[in-house]
N, C-alpha and C positions, 0 to 999 in steps of 0.2 A: 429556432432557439439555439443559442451558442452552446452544446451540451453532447458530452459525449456518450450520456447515456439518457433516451426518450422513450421510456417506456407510455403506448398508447392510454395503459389505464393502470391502476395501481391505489392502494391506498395515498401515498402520495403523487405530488407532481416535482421534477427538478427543476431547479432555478438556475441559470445558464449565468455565461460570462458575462451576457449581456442585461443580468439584472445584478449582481454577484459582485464588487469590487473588492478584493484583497486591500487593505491598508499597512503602512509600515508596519510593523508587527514581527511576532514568532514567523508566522506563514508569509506572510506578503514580503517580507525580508528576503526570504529563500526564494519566492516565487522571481522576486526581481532579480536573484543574483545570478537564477534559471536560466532568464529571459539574452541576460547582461554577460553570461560568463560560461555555464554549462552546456550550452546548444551550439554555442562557438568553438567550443572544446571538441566536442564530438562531433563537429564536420571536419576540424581540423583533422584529427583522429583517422575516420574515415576515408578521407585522400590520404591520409600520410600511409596508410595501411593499406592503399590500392581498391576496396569494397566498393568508393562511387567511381575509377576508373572502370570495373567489372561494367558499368552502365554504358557507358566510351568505347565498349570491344577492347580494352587494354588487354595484353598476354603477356605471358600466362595469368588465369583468374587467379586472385586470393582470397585469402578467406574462407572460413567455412561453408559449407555446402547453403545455410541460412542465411549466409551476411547480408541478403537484400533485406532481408527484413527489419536490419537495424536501421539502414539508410529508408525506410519504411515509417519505425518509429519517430527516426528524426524530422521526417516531414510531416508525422503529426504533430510532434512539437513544435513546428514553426509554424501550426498553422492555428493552433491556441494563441500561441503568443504572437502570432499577427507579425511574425518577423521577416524582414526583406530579402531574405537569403532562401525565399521558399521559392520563386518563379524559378530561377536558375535551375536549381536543386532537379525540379521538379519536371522542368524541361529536358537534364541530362537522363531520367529515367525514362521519360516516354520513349526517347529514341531507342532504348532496347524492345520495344512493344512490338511483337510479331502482328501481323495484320489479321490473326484470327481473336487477338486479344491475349494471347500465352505470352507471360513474360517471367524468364527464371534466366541471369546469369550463369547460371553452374549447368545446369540440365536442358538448357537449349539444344534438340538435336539429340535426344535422349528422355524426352519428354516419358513421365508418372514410371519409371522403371522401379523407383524403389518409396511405397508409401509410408514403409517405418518408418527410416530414416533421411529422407529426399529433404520433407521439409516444404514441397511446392507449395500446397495448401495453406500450410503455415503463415508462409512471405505472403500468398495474395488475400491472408486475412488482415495483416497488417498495413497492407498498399489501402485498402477495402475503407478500416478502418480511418487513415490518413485523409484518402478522398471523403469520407463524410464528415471528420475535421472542418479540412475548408468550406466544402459545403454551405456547414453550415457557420462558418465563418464569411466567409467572404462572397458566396456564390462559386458558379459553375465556371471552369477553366481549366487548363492544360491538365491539372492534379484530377480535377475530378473524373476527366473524361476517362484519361487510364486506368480510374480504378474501377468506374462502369464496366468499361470495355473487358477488363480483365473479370468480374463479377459476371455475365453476359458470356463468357468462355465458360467458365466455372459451370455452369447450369447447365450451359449445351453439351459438358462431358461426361459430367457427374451426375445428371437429374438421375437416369438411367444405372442401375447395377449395386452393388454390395461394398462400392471401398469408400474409404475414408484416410484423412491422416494422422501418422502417428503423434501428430503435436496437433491438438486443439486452438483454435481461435479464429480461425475461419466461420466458426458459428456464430459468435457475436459480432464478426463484420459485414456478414450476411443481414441479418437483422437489422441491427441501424441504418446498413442501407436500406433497406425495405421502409424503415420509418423514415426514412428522408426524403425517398423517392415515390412509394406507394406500389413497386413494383412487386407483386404478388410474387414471383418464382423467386425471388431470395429468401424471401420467410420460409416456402415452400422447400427449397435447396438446403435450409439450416435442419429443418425439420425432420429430414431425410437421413444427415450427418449423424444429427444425434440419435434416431434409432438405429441406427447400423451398428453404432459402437458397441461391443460385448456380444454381439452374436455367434462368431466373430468375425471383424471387417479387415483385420491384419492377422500377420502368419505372426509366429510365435517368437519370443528371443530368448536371449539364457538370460534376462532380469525379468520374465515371463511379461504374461500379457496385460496383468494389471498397471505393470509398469506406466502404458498409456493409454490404462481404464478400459482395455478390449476383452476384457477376462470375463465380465455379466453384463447385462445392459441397465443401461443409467437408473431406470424403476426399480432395479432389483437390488442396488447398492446399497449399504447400510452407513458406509463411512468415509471419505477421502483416503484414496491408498494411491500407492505407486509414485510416479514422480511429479511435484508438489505443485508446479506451475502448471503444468497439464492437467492436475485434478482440476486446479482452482480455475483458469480459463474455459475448459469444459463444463464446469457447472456453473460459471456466468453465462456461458453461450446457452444451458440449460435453460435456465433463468429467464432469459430473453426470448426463448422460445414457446416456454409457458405463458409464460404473459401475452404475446400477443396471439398464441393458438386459443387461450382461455382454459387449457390445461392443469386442473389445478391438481389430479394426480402430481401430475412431474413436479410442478412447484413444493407439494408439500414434502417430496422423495428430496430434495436439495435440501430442504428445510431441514428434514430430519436427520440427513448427513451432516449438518453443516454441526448442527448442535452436541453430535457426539463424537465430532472431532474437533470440538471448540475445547470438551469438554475432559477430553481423553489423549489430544495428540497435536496441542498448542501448547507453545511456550511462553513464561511468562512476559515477555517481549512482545507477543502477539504474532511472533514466528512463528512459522512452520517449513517442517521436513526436519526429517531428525539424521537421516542416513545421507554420506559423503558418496558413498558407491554409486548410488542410482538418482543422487537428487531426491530422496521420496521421504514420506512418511514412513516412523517406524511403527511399530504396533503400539498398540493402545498403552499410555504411561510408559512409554518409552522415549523418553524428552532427557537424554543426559547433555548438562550445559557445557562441557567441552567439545564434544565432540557434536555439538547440532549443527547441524548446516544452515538453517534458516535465509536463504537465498533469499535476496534484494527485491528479487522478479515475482520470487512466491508471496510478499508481505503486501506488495503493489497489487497481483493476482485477488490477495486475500479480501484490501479494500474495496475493490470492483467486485465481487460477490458481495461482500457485505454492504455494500452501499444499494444492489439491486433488490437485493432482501430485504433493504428498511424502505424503498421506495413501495413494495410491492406490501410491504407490509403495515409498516408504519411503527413497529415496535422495536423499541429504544435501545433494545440489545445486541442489535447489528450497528448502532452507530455507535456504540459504546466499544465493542472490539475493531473497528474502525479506528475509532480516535488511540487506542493503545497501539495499535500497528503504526498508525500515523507518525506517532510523537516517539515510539521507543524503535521503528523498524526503517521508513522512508526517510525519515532525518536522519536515524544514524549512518543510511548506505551512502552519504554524500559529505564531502570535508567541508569543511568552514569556509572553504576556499572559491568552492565547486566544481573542482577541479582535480578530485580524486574520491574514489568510490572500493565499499567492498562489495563482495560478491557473495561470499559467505557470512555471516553472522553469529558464531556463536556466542555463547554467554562465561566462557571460561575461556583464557589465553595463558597457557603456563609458561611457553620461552616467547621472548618479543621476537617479533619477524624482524626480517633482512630490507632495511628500504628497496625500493624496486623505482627507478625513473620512466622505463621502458615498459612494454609490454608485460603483464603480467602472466606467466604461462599455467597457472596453477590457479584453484577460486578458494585456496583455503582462506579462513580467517588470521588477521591479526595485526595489517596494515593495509589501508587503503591504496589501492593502484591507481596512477594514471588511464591504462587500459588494460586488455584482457583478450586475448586469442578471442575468447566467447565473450562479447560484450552488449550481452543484451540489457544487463541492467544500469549501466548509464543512459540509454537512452529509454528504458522504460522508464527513471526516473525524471528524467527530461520533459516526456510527454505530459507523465502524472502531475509535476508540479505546475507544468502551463496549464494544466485545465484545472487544477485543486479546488480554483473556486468553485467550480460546479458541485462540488459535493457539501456546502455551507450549511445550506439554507434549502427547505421547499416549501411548497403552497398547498392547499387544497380550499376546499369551495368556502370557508368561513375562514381562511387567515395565511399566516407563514409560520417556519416554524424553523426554529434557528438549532440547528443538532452541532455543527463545532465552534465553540469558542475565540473568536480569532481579528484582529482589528481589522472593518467591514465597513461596506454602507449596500443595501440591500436595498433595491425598488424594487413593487411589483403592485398593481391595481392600486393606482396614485396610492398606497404607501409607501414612503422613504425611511429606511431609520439606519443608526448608523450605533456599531457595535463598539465600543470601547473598552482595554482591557490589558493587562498586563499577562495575562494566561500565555501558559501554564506557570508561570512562577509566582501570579499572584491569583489570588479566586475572587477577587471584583471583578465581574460583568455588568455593563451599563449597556442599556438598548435606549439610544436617545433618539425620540422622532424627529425628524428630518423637516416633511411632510405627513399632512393626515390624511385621516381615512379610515376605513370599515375596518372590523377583521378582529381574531384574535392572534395575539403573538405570546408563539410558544418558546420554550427554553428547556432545551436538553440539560438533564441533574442525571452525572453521571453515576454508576453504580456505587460507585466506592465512596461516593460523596451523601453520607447519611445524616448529617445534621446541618442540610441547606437552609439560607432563607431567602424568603423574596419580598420586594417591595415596590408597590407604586406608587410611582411621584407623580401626580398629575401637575400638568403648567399652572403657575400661578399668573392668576386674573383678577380683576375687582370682582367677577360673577362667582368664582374661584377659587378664593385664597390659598398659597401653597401650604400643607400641612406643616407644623416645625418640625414633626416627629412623625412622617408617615410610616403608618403599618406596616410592621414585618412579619410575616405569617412565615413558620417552619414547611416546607416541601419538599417532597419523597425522589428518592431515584427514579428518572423516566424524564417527562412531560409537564412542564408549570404553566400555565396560560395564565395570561390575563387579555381581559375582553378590551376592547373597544366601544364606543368612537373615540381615534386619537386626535390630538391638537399638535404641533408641532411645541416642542419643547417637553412634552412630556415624557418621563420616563420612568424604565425598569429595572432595579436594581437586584442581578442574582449574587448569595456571595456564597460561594462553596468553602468549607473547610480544608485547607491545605497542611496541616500537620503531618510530618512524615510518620509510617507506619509499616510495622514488622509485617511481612508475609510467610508465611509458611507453605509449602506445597503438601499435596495429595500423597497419603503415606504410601499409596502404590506405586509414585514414583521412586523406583530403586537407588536411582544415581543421585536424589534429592534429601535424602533422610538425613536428619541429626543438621539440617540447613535451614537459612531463612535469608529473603531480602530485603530488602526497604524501596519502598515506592514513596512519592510524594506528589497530590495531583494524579495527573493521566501520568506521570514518568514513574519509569524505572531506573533505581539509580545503581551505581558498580563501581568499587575499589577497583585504582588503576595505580600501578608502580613505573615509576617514568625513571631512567637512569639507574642511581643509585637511593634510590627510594627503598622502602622495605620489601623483601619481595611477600607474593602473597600465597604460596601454597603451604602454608606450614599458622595456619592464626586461627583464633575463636575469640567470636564478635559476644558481646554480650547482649542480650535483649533491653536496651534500657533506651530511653528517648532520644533519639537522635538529635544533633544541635545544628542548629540551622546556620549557614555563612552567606550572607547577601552579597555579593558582588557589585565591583562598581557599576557592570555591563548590565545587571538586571539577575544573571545567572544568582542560582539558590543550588552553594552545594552542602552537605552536611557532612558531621562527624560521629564515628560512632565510636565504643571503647571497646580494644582487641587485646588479646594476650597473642606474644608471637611465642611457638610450641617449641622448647627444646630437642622435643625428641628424648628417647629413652635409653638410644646407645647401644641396643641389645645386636644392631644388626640385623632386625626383624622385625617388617611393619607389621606383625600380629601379638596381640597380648592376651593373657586371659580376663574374666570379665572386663571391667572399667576402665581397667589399669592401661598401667606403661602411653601415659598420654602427653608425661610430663608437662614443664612452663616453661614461662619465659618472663620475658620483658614484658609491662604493659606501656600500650601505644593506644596514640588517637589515632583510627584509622577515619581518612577524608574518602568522601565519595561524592563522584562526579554524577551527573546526566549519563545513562547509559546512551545516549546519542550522540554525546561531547566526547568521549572515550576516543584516543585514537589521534587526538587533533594534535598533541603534543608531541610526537615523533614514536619509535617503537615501545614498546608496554607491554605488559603483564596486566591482564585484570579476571575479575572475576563478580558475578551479579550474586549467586548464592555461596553467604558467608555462613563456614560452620558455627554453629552455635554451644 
């Protein structure tokens, strides 16, 4: 099955590319322009930056110590999207491959000297990865064999001893090869990985050892710390090891990590990592919106956790923070264009950045780059969107069950049905059968969506008559089924409430207080000051119904009503009680999609408006 994550058993089962069709749409839109625009960017990228020359023996190497890894990710995205630039590609790496199967541009000849910061491990989870891509795309070839051959090193050096690396993800590429090939010593080599971690398997650094989760071992964790993509590929690699060991210790240890840093050290974006220094998580309600980092790579990390928790689980609230990271995090790391990306993500921008044509040397926030010294998240994004289908839809023994929203056509055990749908800007969802067949078909109601309803249209027939006015029954956040047997034509109508609506955050968070934002749907939306627009560090939003603006393109941005602040003149931002807050002007303050933010050139914005 075309599917980058196959867990053996689990509450649910995933429905691959090869059941799974994206149609024009929100997703299928980006997914083509993925396919069409971004994957070609990034090999251009990559030669222009000398990374796939490192493959060639070019001198001197460039790039960072990791850069094979990105020429790693890219060939997993070419090998979702089935693109012809992958034989080549794929052929100029093998010829770096030493004949015992060790393959590292930078550390050839220097082989595991340094497992903090080396990165070996890293590149051949990624290579690992890539090979079961094709796999299980296309069958066995040039790609696959190197990343066997390199898997088959790994275990003959590693089985044996106490190290590990400072960057995680070698553990979930171990596993899916194991589930693709059946080759016991990779489960077994993952399995190994993740108990070593926190013993400890690495020496110490001055961002300490939690930095890359080496500080306790993963059972004994209470919450995601250190640096944020590292937590979150570690405890997917977790994930995947529980599952197919039968482990359900470890599983529920993720589980209960996962919930109290959903819960205490995510942003309302679906971001995480809050600190610039280390890339990492900050401590609990410590999410301030200028200064968050919320990396690209960590929001992609986030949905790959969450999406192995709702396989393994099957509850609605890992696909529910899915869908938020999705629509407010991996759309926004990529331009309209596809053709430039941020790296960091915060949720407050107070001076507009400096356009950048070239290389970006910095991941701060606050315009999108072409590239990036460190450019691992255009090509995670790369990957991600060529497989996205794979995260739709899954199956289990009595049906399918549809968790994102998104225009589709879905087979699996002769049923076809085909998703229709203006989401996220509009909340009609139509499930139109295709083909029939058994089953029940389910319909993810998202959390925020509390006054859903649903409706079955069955096909009209002379045995049959179509109803003029069929039933709409009210249904809860989670899970709506309706049964079977279907007839082709018939259909399911979900419609969610899309009314925008104030948020408020958790009064623990300090840098949040006396604020609120507005969501509409799965989005998040943010005042953006473009030119000579107003600017926005000086305004107070009033709480009052936002006004909706439909666009000719589909987009839904809204209006809300702001006072822009005089200021008090004193020469000092402190007053006693209430006071010295002064006024201003009233103004309609417009807000965008916080994933549109950014497309109009440099800007100011900001997602929580004082209130």
């Amino acid at each position: 099955m075309a599917n980058p994550v196959l867990p053996s058993s689990g509450a649910l089962s995933p429905l691959g590319l090869d059941a799974v069709r994206l149609l024009p749409g929100f997703w299928g839109d980006r997914a083509a322009l993925n396919r069409e625009v971004t994957i070609a960017h990034c090999q251009e990228w990559e030669e222009r930056e000398g990374w796939i020359g490192n493959f060639r023996g070019e001198r001197p190497r460039r790039g960072r110590e990791f850069s094979d890894s990105e020429i790693y990710k890219l060939l997993e995205a070419m090998a979702w999207a089935d693109h012809p630039a992958l034989p080549a590609l794929a052929e100029t790496v093998a010829q770096a491959q030493e004949g015992d199967g060790y393959i590292n541009t930078r550390w050839s000849g220097s082989r595991y000297t340094d497992f903090e910061w080396g990165h070996e491990l890293y590149c051949y989870g990624h290579l690992i990865q890539a090979g079961v891509a094709r796999l299980r795309m296309h069958g066995e070839d040039r790609l696959t064999q190197v990343a066997i051959k390199a898997a088959d090193h790994v275990c003959r050096r590693f089985m044996e001893g106490t190290r590990t690396c400072g960057h995680p993800v070698i553990e979930m590429g171990l596993v899916e090869l194991y589930r693709a090939t059946g080759t016991e010593r990779y489960l077994e080599m993952a399995r190994r990985f993740v108990e070593r971690r926190g013993l400890p398997a690495l020496a110490d650094i001055p961002f300490g050892r939690a930095y890359y989760q080496d500080d306790i071992p993963v059972r004994q964790a209470q919450v995601f710390r250190g640096h944020a993509v590292r937590a979150l590929y570690l405890a997917s690699g977790v994930v995947d090891v529980a599952i197919e060991t039968g482990d359900q210790e470890l599983l529920k240890a993720i589980e209960s990590q996962w919930e109290r840093t959903v819960a205490r050290r995510t942003h309302l974006t679906g971001g995480m990592g809050s600190r610039h220094a280390d890339e990492s998580y900050g401590e609990d309600y410590e999410l301030p919106p200028d200064r968050a980092y919320n990396e690209t790579c960590a929001s992609i990390a986030s949905v790959m956790l969450a999406h192995r928790l709702l396989l393994a689980t099957g509850d609605a609230r890992y696909a529910d923070l899915a869908e938020r990271t999705l629509y407010n995090m991996l759309a926004t790391g990529v331009a309209l264009d596809g053709k430039s990306f941020f790296y960091a993500n915060p949720l407050q921008v107070r001076v507009p950045a400096v356009p950048l044509e070239g290389v970006n040397h910095a991941a701060e926030g606050g315009l999108r780059s072409p590239w990036f010294d460190v450019s691992c998240c255009p090509n995670n994004i790369a990957r991600t969107m060529a497989s996205l289908a794979a995260y739709v839809a899954t199956t289990t023994a009595d049906g399918i069950q549809i968790h994102h929203h998104t225009p589709s056509e879905i087979r699996h055990g002769g049923l076809a049905v085909r998703v229709e749908t203006g989401y996220p800007w509009t909340g009609s969802v139509s499930v139109r059968v295709l083909e029939g067949g058994e089953g029940r078909i389910g319909l993810r109601v998202p959390a925020w969506a509390t006054d859903a309803t649903l409706a079955h249209v069955p096909v009209s027939s002379p045995e049959a008559p179509l109803a003029e006015s069929p039933a709409v029954r009210p249904v809860d956040p989670g899970y709506a089924y309706v049964d079977g047997p279907w007839r082709a034509g018939d259909e399911i109508r979900l419609e969610l409430p899309m009314a925008p609506r104030w948020t408020f955050p958790d009064r623990r968070i300090d840098a949040l207080r006396g604020s609120a934002a507005v969501e509409r749907g799965p989005l998040v939306y943010c005042a953006e000051s473009v030119a000579d627009e107003p600017a926005l560090g000086d305004l107070t939003a009033r709480v009052q119904p936002p006004v909706e603006h439909h666009e000719a393109d589909g987009v839904v941005e809204l209006e809300v009503e702001a006072t822009l602040g005089a200021g008090d003149g004193n020469g000092w931002p402190y007053a006693p009680a209430s006071g010295g807050q002064g006024s201003g002007p009233d103004v309609r303050l417009r807000l965008v999609p916080y994933h549109r933010w950014g497309n109009r050139g440099p800007a100011t914005m900001r997602v929580w408006l004082p209130i």
